[in-house]
Structures are given as structure tokens and as C-alpha cells.
PDB file of N, CA, C and O in Angstrom:
ATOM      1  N   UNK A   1      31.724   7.475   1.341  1.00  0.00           N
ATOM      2  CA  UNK A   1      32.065   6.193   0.752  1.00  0.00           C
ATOM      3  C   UNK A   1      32.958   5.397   1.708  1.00  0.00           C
ATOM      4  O   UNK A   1      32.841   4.178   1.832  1.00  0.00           O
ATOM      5  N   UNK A   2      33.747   6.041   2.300  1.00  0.00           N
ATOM      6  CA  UNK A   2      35.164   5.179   3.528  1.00  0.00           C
ATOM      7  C   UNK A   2      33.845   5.318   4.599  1.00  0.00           C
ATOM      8  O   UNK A   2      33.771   4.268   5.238  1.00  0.00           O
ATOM      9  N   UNK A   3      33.289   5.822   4.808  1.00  0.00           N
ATOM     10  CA  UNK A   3      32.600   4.933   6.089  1.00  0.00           C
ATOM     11  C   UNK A   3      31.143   4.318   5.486  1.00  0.00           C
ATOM     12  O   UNK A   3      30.388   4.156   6.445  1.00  0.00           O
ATOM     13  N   UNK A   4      30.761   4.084   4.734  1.00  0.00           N
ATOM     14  CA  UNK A   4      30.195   2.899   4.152  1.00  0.00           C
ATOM     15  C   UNK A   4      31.008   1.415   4.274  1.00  0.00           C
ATOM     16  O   UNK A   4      30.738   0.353   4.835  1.00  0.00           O
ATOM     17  N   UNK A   5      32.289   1.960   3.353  1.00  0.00           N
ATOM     18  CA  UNK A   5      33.193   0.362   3.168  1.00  0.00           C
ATOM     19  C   UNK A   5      33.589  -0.226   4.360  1.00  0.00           C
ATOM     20  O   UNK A   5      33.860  -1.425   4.421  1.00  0.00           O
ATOM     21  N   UNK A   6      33.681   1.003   5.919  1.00  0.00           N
ATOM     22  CA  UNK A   6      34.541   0.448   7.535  1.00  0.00           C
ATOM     23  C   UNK A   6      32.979   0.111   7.861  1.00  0.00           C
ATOM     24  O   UNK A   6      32.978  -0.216   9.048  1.00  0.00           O
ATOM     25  N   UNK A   7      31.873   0.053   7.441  1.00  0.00           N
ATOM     26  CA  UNK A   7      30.546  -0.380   8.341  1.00  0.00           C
ATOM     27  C   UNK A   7      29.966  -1.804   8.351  1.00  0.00           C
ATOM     28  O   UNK A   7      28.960  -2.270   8.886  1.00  0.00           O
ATOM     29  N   UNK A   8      31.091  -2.430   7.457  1.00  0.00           N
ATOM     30  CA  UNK A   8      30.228  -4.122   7.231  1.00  0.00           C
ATOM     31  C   UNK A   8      29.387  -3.981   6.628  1.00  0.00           C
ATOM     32  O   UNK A   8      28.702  -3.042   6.223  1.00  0.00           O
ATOM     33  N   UNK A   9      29.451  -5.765   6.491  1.00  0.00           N
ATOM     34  CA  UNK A   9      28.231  -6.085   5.934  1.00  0.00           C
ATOM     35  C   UNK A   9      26.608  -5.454   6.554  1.00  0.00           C
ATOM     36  O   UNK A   9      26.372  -5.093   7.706  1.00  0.00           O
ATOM     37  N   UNK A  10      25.818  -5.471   5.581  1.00  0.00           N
ATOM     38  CA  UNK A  10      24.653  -4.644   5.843  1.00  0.00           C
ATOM     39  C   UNK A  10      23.601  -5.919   6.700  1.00  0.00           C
ATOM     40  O   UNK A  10      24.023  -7.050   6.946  1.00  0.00           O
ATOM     41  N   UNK A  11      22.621  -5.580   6.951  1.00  0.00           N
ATOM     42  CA  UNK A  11      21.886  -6.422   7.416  1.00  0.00           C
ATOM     43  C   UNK A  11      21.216  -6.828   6.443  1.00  0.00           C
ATOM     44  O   UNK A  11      21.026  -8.042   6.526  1.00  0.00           O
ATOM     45  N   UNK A  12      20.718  -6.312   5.452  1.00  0.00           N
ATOM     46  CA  UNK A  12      20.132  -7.141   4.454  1.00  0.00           C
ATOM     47  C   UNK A  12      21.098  -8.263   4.171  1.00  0.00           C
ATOM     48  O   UNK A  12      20.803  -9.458   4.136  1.00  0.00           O
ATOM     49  N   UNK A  13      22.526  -7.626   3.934  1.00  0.00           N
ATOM     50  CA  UNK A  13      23.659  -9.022   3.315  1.00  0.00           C
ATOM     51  C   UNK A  13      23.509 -10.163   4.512  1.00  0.00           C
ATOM     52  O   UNK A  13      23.546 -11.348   4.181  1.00  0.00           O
ATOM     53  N   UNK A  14      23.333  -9.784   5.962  1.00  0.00           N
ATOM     54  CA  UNK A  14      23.632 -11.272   6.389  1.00  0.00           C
ATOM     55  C   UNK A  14      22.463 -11.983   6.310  1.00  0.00           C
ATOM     56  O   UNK A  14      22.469 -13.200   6.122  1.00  0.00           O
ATOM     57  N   UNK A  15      21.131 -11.128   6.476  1.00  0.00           N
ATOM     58  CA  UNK A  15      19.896 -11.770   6.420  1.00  0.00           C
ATOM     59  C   UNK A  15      20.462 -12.814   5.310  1.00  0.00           C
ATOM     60  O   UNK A  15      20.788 -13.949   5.658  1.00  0.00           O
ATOM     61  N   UNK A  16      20.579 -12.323   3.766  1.00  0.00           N
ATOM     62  CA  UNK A  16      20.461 -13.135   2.816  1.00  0.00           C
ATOM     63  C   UNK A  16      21.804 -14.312   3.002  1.00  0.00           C
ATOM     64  O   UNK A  16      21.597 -15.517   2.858  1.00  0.00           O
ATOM     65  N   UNK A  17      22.831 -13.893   3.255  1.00  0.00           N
ATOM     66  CA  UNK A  17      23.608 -15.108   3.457  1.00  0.00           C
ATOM     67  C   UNK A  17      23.229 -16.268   4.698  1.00  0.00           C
ATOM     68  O   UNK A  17      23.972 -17.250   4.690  1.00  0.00           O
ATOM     69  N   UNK A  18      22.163 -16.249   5.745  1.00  0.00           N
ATOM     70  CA  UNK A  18      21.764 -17.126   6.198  1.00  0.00           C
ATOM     71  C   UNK A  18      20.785 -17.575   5.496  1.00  0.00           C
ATOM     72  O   UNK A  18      20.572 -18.765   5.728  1.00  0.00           O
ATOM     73  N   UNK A  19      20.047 -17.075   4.671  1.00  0.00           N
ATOM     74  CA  UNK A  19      18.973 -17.773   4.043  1.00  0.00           C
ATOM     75  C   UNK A  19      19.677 -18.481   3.270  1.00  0.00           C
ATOM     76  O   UNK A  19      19.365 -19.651   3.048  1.00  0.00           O
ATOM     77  N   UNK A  20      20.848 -17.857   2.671  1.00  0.00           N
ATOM     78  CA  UNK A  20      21.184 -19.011   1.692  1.00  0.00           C
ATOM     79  C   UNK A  20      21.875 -20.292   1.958  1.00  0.00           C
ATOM     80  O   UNK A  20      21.994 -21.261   1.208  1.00  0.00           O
ATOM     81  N   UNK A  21      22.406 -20.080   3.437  1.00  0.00           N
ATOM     82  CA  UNK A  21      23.068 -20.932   4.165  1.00  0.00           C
ATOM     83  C   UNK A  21      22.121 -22.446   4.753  1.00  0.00           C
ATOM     84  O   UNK A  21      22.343 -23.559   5.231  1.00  0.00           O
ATOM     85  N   UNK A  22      20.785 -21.431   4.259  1.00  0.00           N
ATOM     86  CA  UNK A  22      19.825 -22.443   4.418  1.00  0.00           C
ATOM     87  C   UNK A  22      18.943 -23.594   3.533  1.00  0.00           C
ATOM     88  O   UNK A  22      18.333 -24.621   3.831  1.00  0.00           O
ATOM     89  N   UNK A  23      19.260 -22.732   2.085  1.00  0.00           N
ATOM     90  CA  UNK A  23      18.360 -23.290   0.644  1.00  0.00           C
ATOM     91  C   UNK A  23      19.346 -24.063  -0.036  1.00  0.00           C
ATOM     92  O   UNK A  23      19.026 -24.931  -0.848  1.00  0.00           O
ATOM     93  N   UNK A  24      21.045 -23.677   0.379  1.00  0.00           N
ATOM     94  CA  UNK A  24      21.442 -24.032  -0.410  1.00  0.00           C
ATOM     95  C   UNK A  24      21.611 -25.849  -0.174  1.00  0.00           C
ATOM     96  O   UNK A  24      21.073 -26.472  -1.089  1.00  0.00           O
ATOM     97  N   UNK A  25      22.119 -26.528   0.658  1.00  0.00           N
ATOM     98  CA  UNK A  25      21.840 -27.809   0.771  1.00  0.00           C
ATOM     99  C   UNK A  25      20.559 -28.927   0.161  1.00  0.00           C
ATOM    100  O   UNK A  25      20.385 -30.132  -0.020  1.00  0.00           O
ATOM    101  N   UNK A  26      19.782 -27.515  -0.016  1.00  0.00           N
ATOM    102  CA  UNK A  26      18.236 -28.016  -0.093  1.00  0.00           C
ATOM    103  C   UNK A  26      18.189 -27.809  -1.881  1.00  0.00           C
ATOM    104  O   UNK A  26      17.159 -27.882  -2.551  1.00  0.00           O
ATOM    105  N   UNK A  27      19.275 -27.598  -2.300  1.00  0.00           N
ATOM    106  CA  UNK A  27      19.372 -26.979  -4.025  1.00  0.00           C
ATOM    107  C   UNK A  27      18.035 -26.321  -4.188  1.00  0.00           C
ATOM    108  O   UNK A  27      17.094 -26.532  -4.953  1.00  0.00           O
ATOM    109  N   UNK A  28      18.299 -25.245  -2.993  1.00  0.00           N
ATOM    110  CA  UNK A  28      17.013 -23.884  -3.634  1.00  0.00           C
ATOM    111  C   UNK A  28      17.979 -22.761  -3.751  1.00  0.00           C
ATOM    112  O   UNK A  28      19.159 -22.898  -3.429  1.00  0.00           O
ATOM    113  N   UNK A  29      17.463 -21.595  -4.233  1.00  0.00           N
ATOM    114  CA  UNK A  29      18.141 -20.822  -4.598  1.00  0.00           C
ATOM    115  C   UNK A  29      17.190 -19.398  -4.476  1.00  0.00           C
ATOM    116  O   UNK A  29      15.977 -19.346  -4.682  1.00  0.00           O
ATOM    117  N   UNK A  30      17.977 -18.395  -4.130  1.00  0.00           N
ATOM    118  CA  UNK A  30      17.450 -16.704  -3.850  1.00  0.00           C
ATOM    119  C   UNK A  30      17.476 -16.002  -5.592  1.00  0.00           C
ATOM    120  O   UNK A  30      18.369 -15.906  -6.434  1.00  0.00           O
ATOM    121  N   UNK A  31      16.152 -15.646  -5.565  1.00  0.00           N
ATOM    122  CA  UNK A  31      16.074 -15.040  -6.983  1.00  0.00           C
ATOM    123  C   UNK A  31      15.443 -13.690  -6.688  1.00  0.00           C
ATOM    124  O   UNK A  31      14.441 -13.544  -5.987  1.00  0.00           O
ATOM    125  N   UNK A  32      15.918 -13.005  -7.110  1.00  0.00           N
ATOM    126  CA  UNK A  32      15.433 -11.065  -6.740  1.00  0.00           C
ATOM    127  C   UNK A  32      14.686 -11.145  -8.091  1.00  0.00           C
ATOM    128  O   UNK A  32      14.960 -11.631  -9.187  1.00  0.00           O
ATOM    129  N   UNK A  33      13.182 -10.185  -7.356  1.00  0.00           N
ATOM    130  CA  UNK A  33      12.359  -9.682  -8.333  1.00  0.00           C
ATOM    131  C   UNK A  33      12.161  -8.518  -7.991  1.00  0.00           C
ATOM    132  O   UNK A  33      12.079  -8.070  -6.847  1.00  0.00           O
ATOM    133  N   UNK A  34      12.041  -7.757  -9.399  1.00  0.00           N
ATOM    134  CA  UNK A  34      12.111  -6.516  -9.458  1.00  0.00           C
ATOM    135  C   UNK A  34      10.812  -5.810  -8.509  1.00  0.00           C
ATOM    136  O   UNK A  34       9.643  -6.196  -8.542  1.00  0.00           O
ATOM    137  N   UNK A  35      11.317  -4.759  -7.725  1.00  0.00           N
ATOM    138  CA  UNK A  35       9.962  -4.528  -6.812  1.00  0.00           C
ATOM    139  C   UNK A  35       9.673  -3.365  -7.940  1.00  0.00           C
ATOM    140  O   UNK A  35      10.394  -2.394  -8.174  1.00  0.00           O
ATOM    141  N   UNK A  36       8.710  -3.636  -8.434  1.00  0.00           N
ATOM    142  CA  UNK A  36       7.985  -2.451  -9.116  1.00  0.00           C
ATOM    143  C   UNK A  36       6.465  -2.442  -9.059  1.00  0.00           C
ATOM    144  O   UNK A  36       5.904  -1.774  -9.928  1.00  0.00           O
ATOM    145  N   UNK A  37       5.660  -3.124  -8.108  1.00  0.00           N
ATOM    146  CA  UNK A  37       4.296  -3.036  -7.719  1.00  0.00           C
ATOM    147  C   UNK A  37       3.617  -4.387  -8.399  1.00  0.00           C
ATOM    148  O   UNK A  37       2.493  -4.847  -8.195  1.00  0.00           O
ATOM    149  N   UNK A  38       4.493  -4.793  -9.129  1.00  0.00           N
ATOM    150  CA  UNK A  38       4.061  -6.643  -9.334  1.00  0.00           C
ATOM    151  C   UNK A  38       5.056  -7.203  -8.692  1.00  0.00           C
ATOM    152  O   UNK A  38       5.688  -7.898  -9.488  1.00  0.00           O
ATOM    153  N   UNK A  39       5.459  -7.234  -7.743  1.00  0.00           N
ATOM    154  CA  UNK A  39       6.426  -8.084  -7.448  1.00  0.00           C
ATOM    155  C   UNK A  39       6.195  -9.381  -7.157  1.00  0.00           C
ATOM    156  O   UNK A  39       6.926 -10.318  -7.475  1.00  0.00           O
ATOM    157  N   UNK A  40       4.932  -9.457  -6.403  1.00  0.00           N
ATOM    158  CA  UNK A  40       4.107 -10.686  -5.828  1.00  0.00           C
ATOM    159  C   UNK A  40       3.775 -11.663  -6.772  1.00  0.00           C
ATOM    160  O   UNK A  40       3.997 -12.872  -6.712  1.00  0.00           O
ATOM    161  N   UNK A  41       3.085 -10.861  -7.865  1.00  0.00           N
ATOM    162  CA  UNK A  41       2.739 -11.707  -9.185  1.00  0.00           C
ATOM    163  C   UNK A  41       3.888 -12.382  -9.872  1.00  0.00           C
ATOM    164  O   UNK A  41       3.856 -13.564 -10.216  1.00  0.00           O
ATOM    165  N   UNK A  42       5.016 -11.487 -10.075  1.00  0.00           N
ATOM    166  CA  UNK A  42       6.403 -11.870 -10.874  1.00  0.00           C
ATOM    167  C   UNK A  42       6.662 -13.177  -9.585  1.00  0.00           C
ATOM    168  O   UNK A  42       6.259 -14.308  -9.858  1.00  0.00           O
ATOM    169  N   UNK A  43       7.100 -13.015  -8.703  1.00  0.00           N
ATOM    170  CA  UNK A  43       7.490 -14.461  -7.673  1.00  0.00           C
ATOM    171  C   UNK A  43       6.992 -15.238  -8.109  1.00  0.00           C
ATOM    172  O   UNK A  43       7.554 -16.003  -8.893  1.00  0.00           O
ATOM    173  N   UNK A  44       5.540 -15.357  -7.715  1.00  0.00           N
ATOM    174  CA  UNK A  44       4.334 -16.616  -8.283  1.00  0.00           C
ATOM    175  C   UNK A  44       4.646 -17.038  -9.727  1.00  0.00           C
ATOM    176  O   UNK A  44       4.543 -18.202 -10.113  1.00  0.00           O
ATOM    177  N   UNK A  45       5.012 -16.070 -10.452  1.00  0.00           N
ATOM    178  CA  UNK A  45       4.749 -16.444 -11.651  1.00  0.00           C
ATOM    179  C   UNK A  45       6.362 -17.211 -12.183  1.00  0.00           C
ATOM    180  O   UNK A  45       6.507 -17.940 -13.164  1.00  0.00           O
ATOM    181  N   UNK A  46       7.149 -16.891 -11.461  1.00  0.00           N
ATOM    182  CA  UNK A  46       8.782 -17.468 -11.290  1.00  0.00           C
ATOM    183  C   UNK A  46       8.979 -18.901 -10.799  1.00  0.00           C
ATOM    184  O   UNK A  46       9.530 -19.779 -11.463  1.00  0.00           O
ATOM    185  N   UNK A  47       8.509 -19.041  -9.653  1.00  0.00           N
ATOM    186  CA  UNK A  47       7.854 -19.952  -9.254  1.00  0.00           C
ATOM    187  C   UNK A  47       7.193 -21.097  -9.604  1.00  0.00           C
ATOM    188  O   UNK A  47       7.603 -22.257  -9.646  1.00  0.00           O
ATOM    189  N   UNK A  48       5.779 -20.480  -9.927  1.00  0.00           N
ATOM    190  CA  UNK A  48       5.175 -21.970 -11.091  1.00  0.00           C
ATOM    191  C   UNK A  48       5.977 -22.489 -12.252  1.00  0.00           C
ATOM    192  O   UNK A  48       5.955 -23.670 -12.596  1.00  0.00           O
ATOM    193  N   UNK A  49       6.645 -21.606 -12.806  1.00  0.00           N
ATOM    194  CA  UNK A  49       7.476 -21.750 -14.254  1.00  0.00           C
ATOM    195  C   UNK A  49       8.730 -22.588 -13.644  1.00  0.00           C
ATOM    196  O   UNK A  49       9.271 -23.261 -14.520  1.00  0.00           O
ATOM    197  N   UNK A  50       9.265 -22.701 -12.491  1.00  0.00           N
ATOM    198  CA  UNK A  50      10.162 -23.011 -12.100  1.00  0.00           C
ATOM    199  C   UNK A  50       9.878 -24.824 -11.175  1.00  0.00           C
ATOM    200  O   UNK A  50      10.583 -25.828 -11.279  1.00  0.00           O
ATOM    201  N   UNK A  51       8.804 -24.656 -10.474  1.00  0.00           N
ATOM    202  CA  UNK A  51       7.933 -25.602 -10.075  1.00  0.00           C
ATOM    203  C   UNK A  51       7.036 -26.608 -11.365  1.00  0.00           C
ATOM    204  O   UNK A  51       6.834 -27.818 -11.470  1.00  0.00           O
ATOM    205  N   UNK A  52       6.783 -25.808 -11.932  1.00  0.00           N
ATOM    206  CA  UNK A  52       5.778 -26.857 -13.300  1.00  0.00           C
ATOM    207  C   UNK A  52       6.383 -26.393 -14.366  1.00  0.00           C
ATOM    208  O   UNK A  52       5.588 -25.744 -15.045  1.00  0.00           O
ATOM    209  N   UNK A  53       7.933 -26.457 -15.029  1.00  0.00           N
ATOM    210  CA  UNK A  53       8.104 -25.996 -16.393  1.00  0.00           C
ATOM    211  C   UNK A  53       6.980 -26.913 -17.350  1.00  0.00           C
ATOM    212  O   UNK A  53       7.117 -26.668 -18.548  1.00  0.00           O
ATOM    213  N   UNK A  54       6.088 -27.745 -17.091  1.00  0.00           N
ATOM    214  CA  UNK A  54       5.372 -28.328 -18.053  1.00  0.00           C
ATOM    215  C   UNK A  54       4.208 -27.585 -18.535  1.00  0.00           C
ATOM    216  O   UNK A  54       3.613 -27.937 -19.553  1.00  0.00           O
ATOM    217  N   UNK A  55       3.842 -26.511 -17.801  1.00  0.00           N
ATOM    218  CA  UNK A  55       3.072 -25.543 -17.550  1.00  0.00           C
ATOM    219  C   UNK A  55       3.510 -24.437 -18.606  1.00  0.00           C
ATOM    220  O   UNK A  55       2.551 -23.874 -19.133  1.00  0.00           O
ATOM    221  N   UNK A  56       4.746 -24.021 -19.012  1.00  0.00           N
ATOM    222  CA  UNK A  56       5.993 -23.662 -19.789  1.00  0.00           C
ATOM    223  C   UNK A  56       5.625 -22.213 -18.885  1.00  0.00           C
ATOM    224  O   UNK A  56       4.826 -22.087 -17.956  1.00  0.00           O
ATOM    225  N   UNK A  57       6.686 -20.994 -19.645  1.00  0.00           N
ATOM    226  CA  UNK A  57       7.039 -20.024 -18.883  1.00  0.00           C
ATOM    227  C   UNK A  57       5.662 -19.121 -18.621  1.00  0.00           C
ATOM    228  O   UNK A  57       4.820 -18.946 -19.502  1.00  0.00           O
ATOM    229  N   UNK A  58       5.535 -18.429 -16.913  1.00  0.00           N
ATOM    230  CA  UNK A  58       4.419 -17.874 -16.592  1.00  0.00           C
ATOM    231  C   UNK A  58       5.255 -16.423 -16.912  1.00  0.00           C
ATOM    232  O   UNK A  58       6.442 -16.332 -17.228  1.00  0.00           O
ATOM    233  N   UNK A  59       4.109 -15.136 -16.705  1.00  0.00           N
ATOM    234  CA  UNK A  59       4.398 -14.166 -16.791  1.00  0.00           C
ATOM    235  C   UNK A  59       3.076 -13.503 -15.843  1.00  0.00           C
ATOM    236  O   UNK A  59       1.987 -14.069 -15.755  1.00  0.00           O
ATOM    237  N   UNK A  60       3.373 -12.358 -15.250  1.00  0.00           N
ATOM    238  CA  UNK A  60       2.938 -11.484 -14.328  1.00  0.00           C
ATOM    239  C   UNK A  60       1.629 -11.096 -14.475  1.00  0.00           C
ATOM    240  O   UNK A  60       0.802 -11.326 -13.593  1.00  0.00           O
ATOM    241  N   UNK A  61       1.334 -10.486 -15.580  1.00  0.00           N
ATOM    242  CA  UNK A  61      -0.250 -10.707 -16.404  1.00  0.00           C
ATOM    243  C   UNK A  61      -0.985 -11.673 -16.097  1.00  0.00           C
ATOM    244  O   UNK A  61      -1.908 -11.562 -15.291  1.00  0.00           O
ATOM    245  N   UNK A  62      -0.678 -12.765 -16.701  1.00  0.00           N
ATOM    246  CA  UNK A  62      -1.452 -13.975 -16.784  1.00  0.00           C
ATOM    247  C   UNK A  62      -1.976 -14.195 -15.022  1.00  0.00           C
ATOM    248  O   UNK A  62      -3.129 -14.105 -14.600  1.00  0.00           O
ATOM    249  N   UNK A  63      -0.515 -14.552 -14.100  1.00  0.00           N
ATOM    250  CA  UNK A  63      -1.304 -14.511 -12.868  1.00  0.00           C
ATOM    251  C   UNK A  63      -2.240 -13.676 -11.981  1.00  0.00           C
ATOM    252  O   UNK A  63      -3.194 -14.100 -11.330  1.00  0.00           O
ATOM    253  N   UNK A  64      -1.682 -12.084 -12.097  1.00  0.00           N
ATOM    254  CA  UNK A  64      -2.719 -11.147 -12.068  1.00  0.00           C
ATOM    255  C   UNK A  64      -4.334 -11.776 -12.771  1.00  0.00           C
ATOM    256  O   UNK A  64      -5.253 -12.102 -12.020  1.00  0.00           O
ATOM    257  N   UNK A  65      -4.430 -11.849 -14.122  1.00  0.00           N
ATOM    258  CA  UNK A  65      -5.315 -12.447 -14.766  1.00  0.00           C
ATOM    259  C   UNK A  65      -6.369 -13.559 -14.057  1.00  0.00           C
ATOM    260  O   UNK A  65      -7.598 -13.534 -14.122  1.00  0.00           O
ATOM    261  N   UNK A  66      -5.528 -14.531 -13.369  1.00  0.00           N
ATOM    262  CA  UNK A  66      -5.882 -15.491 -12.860  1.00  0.00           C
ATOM    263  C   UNK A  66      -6.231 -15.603 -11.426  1.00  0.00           C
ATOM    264  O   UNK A  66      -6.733 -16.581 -10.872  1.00  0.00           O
ATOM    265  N   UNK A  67      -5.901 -14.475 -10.903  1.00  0.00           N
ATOM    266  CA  UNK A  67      -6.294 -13.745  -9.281  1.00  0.00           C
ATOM    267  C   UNK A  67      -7.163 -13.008  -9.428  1.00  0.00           C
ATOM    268  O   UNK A  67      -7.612 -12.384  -8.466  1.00  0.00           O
TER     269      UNK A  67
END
């Protein structure tokens, strides 16, 4: 655990703090989806719902469904 906490930040952490250093001006935002073998579908489906709420909320099924 003490040489975890003396090793820094991880590379995943800075990856994501430049990305965000990048979306955020742009009012986008980093949303984690669960990797459980839909992950691709859950994005897309986060995504459109987030892109077309007129569309109202997508779910993982439906786009699977629709692929």
C-alpha cells in the first residue's frame, strides 16, 4: 500500500486528466461505462440519449437490437 501511495499518479489518471483538460472548455464530459462485454452498446446508447434526449432514454438492448 506505501509504495502504491510514493508511485503517483497512474497513467490511466493522467491520460484522463488531459482528456479532460480537453472536453472540459468544450462542456463535454468523461462518463465510465461499465466494461462488462456491452460496453460499446452502453456508450452508443449514452450517447444518443445524451445527443437526442428527444429520442428519450436508450438502453443497450435496443442498440444491440438495432446493429
Amino acid at each position: 500500500a506505501e509504495e502504491t501511495a510514493n508511485a503517483g499518479p497512474s497513467m490511466r489518471d493522467i491520460e484522463l486528466d488531459q482528456l479532460q483538460a480537453v472536453l472540459t472548455p468544450l462542456n463535454y464530459a468523461i462518463s465510465e461505462v461499465r466494461a462488462d462485454g456491452h460496453c460499446l452498446y452502453r456508450s452508443v446508447a449514452s450517447q444518443i440519449s445524451t445527443l437526442a434526449p428527444e429520442n428519450g432514454p436508450q438502453d443497450y438492448i435496443r442498440i444491440r437490437e438495432f446493429v
